[in-house]
Steps between C-alpha positions, in 0.01 A plus 500: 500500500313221305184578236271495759588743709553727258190492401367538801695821619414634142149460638527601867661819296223562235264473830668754696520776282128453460498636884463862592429715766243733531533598876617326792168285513425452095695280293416416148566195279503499137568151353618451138256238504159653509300145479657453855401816665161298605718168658706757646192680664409138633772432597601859755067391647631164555807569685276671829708804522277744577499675139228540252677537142334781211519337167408744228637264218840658502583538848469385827508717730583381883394716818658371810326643784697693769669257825301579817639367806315156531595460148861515575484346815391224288777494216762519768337185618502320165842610493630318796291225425708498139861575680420180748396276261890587328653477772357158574584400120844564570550298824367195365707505162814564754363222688484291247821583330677423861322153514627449156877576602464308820419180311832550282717428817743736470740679736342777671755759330373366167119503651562904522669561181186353321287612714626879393491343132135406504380836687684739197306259271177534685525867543618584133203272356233733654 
């Protein structure tokens, strides 16, 4: 683990401790960084999720409204949309990995062994 990311999980960290429950529909955050309570605010309007953050100046408080059926009907949607869009990711790096072996011109037993070699590389990567 280089600089960087430690930083950065020291961050993601510091952020999610400032989470808490209230309920099953109420979060709160609580940034050490009060100055970005504001961007944050912004930021949660921006992003077109249906939720309408309370800043007091110390917290924010997050009400996500309960999933009626349309609602979910929808998600599942976005959802399959999402798990598509992998799946098709996946086929054309597989693609393209097999185009790459194919122009190395090697016997098809070697073809399959680095085939198998690029696919653990692939997979561990994501």
């Amino acid at each position: 683990m280089n600089n960087k990311e430690y930083w950065q999980k020291r961050e993601e960290e510091k952020l999610n401790k400032g989470i808490k429950d209230c309920n099953k529909l109420a979060k709160e955050l609580q940034s050490h960084y009060k100055l970005a309570h504001k961007e944050i605010e912004k930021e949660i309007q921006k992003s077109d999720i249906g939720i309408n953050p309370n800043n007091d100046g110390k917290v924010i408080r997050l009400v996500f409204p309960e999933l009626t059926e349309e609602r979910r009907k929808e998600l599942v949607k976005q959802v399959k949309a999402i798990s598509e869009e992998g799946k098709v990711a996946i086929r054309n790096i597989r693609r393209e990995a097999m185009d790459d072996i194919e122009k190395l011109e090697l016997s098809e037993d070697e073809e399959k062994g680095i085939e198998k070699e690029k696919w653990h590389e692939i997979v561990s990567e994501s």
